[in-house]
N, C-alpha and C positions, 0 to 999 in steps of 0.2 A: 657700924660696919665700915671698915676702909676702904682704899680704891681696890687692894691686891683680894681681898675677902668677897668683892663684887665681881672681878676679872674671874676669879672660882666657879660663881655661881651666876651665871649668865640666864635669865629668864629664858626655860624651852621655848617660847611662844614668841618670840624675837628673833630667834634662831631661823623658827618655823614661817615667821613673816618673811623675816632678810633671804631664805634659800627660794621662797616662792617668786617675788622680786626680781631676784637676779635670773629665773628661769626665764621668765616670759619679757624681760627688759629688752633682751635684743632680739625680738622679735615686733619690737613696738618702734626704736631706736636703734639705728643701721650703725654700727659702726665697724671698724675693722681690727683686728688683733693678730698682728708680723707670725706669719709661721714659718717651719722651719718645711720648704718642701723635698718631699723622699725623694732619693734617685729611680724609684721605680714610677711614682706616677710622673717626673721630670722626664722620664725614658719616650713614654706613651705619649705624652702630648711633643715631644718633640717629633716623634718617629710622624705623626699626623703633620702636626708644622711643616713637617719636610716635604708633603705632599703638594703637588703643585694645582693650583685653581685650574676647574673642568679636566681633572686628572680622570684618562680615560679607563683607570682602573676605579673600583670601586671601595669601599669600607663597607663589611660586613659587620654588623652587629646580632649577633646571638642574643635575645633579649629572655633572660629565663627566673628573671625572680617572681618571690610571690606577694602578696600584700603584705607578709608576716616581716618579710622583710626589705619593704619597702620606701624606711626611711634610710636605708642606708646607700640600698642600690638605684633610685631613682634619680636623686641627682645627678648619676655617674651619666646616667643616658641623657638626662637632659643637657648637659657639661657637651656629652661626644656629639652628640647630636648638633649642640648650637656651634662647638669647633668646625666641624665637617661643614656645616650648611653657610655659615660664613666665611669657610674659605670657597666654596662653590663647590666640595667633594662629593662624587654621587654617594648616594647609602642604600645598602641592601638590607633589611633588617627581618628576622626573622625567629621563631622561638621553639624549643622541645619541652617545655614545659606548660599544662595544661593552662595554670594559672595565668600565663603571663600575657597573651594576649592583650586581654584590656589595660594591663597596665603599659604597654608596649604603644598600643595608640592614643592612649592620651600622652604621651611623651613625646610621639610624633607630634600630634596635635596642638601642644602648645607652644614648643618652639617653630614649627612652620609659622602658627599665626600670629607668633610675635614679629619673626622676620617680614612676614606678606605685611604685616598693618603696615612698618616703616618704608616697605618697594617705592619705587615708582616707575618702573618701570618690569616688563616682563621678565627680562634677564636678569633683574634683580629678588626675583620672587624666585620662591622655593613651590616646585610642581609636580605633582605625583604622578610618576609614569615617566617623567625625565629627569627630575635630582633623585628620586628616592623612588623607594618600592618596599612595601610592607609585605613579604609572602605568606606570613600566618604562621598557625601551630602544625607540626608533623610527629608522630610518633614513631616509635624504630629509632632511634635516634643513629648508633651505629650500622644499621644499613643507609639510613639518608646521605649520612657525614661521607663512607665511600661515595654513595653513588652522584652525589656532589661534586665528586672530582670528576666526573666523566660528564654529566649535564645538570644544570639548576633545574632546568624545568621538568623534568625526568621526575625529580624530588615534588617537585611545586609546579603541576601544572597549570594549575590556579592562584591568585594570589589569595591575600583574605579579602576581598571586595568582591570575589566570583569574577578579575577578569582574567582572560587567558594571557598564561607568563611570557607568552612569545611575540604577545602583540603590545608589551607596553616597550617605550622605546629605549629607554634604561638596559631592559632584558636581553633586549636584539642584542645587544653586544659582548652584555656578560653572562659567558656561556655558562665558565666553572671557574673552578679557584685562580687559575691562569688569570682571569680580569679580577682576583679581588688582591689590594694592596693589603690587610690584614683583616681576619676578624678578633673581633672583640667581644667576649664573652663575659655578659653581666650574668652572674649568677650568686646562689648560697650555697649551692649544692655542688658535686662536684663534676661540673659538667666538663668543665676547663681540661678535665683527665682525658676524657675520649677524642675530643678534639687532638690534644697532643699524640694521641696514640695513632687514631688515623687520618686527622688533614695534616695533619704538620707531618710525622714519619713519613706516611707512602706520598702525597702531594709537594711537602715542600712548603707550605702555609702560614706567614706570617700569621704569631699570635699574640693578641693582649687578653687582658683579663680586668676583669672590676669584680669584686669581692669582698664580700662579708667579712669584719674585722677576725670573725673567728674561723674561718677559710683560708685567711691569707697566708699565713705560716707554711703551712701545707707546699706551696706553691713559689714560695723563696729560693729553693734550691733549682727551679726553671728558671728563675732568672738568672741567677749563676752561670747557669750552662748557654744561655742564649736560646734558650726552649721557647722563652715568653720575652717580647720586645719591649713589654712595660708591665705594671700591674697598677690597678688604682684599687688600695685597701684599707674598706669600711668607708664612714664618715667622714674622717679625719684626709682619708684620701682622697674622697668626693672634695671635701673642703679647701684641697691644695691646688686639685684641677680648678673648680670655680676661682681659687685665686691666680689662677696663672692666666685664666681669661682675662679676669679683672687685667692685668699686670700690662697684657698685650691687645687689650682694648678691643674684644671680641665683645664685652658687657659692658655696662654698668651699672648694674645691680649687683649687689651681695646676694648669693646663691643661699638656698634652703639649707645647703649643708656646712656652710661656712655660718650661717645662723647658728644652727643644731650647736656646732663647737662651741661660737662663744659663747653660747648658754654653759655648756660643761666647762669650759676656761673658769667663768667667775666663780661656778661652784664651788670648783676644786681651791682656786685664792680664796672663799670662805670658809671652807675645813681647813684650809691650811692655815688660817689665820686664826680661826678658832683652836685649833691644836695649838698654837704659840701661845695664844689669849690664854686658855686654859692650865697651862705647865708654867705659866708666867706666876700667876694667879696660885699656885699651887703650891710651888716654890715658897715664894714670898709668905705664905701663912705658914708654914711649916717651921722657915725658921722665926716668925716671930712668936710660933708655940715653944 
């Protein structure tokens, strides 16, 4: 058997080792791979960039996915979240979706206590009740969404810890949409619609969005119009934010979703290389039949 008669017939079980390989490689082995990042998730971390430390408006986060799809939208929160808390931005974070809660505070969770282990001092520390406020899950979502423009706590008299929303000192100040510089809505579903319809129409309500690669289409002709200030979509978009961190030295770590990619990067350079290897191989016997 020649070289081109073996490039044909490639051992399945070589294939099947090399594609396992390259899934789990960079997740053992950090490296980086140049991406090309969107004007939409470029749009949203600028619009935040532009926000100034102890900005006395807030970032709302909408936090509404579920575990089903929470390799794609988690990073996004972890990304806004470690943005906002490194520039010193308060964050109001809150969900319509039943599921999301828990995923919502362990998000919190992790990047505050990455940030607290590094502090050393109290203004350098991220502190619940004056950087940040987690309000919890509401249902009604279109009566909340109005009645949010007239008062948060009206909506949330409570946060999710049982304490009262008027008495954390974040709250005192941000009544309604007035004190919030955007919200940002991490979702799969389409939650992103109502908000357009009634905080942004009748309020006036900067919006972004993070969304599931198969949501985001949907939502491209709001950015067009100026409807949505940014979108960060799927993965791949999670992966452009962690890199733009990376870039402007908010981390340094390579993010779970910039991982997630390069796992699918080398996949795809090995079907893609196998499809060459293959027709190479294929070619070449043909004509020496």
């Amino acid at each position: 058997m020649n070289l081109f008669q073996k490039l044909a017939k490639i051992d399945r079980r070589l294939i099947y080792l090399t594609l396992t390989v390259l899934v789990i490689l960079p997740f053992f082995v950090k490296f980086r791979i140049p991406q090309n990042i969107m004007p939409q998730t470029r749009k949203l971390f600028d619009f935040i960039e532009s926000l100034g430390s102890r900005e006395t408006k807030a970032v709302l986060i909408s936090i509404d996915y579920t575990p089903q799809t929470m390799p794609e939208c988690h990073p996004m929160a972890i990304s806004l979240l470690t943005h906002c808390f490194k520039k010193k931005i308060p964050v109001v974070g809150l969900s319509f979706d039943p599921q999301a809660p828990g995923l919502a505070i362990e998000a919190f969770n992790r990047v505050v206590n990455q940030i607290n282990a590094l502090a050393r001092t109290n203004a350098d520390s991220v502190i619940y009740g004056r950087d940040y406020v987690y309000l919890g899950w509401k249902s009604g979502r279109i009566a909340a969404l109005m009645e949010m423009g007239e008062k948060i706590s009206n909506v949330f008299p409570k946060d999710y810890y049982n304490n009262y929303t008027d008495s954390l000192p974040l709250m005192r100040r941000i009544k309604n949409y007035r004190d919030i510089s955007i919200a940002i809505i991490l979702a799969a579903a389409d939650y992103p619609q109502e908000w357009l319809m009634y905080a942004q129409a009748r309020y006036g309500l900067k919006l972004g969005a993070g969304l599931t690669a198969v949501m985001a289409p949907k939502y491209y002709p709001f950015l067009q119009t100026g409807q949505l200030s940014g979108m960060i979509s799927g993965m791949k978009g999670a992966a452009e934010y962690e890199n733009l961190l990376l870039n402007y030295g908010y981390t340094r770590e390579i993010g779970r979703a910039e991982t997630g990619m390069n796992s699918q990067t080398l996949i795809h350079l090995l079907i893609i290389s196998l499809i060459i290897i293959g027709n190479i191989g294929y070619i070449a016997t043909k004509k020496n039949d």
